[in-house]
C-alpha positions in Angstrom: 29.7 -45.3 13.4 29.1 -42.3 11.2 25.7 -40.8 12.1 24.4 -39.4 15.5 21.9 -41.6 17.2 18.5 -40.5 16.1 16.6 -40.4 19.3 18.8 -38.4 21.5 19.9 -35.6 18.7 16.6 -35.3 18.1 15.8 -34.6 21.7 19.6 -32.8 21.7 18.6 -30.6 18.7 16.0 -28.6 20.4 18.7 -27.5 23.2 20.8 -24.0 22.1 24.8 -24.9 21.4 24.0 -29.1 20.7 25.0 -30.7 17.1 26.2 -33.8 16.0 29.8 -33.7 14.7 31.7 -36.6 12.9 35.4 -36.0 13.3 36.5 -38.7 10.7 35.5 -42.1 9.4 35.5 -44.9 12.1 35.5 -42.5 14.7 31.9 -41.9 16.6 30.0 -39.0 16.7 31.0 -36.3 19.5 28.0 -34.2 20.7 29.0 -30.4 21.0 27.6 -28.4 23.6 28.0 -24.9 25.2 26.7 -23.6 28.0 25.9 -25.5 31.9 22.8 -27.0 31.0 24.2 -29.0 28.1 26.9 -30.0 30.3 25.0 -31.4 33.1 22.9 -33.2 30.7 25.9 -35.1 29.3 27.4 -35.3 32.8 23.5 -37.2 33.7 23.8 -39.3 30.5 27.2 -40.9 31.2 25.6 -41.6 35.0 22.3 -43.2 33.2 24.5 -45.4 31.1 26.7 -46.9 33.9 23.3 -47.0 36.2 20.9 -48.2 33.4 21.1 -52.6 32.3 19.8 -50.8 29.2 22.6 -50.2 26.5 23.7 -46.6 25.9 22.2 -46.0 22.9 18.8 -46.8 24.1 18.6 -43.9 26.1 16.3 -41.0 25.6 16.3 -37.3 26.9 13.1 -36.8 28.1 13.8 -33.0 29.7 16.4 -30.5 30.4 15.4 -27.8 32.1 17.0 -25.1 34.4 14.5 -24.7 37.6 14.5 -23.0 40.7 14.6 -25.6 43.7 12.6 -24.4 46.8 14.9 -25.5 49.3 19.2 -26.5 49.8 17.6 -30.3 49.3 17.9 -29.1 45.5 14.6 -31.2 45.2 15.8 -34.3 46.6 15.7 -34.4 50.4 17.4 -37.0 52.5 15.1 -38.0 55.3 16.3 -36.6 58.9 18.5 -33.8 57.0 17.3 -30.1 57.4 18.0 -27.7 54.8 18.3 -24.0 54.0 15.0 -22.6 53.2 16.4 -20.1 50.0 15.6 -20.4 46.8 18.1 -21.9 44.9 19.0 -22.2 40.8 19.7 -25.5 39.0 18.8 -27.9 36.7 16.5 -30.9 36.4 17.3 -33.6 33.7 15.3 -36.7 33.2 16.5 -39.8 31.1 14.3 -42.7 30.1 15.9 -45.7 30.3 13.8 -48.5 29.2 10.3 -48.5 31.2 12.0 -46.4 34.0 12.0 -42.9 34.3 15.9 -41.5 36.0 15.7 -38.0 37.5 19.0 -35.6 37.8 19.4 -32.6 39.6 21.9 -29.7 40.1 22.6 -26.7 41.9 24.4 -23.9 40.3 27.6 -25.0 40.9 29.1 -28.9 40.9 27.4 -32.2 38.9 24.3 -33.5 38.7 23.3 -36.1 41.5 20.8 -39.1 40.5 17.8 -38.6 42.6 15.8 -41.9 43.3 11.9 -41.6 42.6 10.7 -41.6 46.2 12.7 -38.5 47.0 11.8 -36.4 43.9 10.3 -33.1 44.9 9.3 -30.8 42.1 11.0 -27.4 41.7 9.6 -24.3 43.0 6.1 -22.5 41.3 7.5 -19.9 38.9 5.4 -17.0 37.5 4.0 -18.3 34.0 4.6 -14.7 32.8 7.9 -15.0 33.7 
């Protein structure tokens, strides 16, 4: 395979630091990336594809985005745990796969975490002017 997969470079393309490389012929594509958010995005795609039925290739990048969780819970709190009530700096990454929607989040430190739809919690209100 010579040529990046169309769907998630384009989505890639818009992040800083992302490209599509081709090291030689026979050899896939490598993505290049920089920086934490473009890590945690590849560490939530290689999640997606062992989670997903869907092959690899069909999924998409829908957002990458470094938030501000309103709680420890990092916008996915476990029912029965309490949590430290600080603001707290991440990342929120979501991947289509097929007709479902797979949400990732991080802190500032460690991997992303697969967060199952009924425990999503949006990130904290931030000032638009901001």
């Amino acid at each position: 395979m010579n040529r990046c997969h169309a769907s998630l470079i384009a989505a890639l393309s818009a992040l800083p630091g992302w490209g599509c490389a081709t090291p030689g012929q026979d050899v896939p594509p490598t993505v290049m990336q920089t920086g934490p958010l473009q890590q945690m995005v590849r560490l939530a795609l290689d999640d997606a594809a062992r989670r997903s039925p869907h092959d690899a290739s069909a999924l998409k990048l829908v957002s990458a985005d470094a938030v501000t969780w309103p709680d420890g819970s990092l916008g996915c709190p476990q029912p029965g745990m309490q949590y430290p009530q600080a603001l707290v700096p991440g990342f929120r990454i979501r991947i289509q796969a097929g007709a479902q929607i797979l949400e990732y989040h991080a802190g500032p430190r460690g991997q992303p975490f697969y967060c199952p739809a009924g425990r999503v919690t949006g990130p904290a209100a931030t000032d638009p002017r901001t």
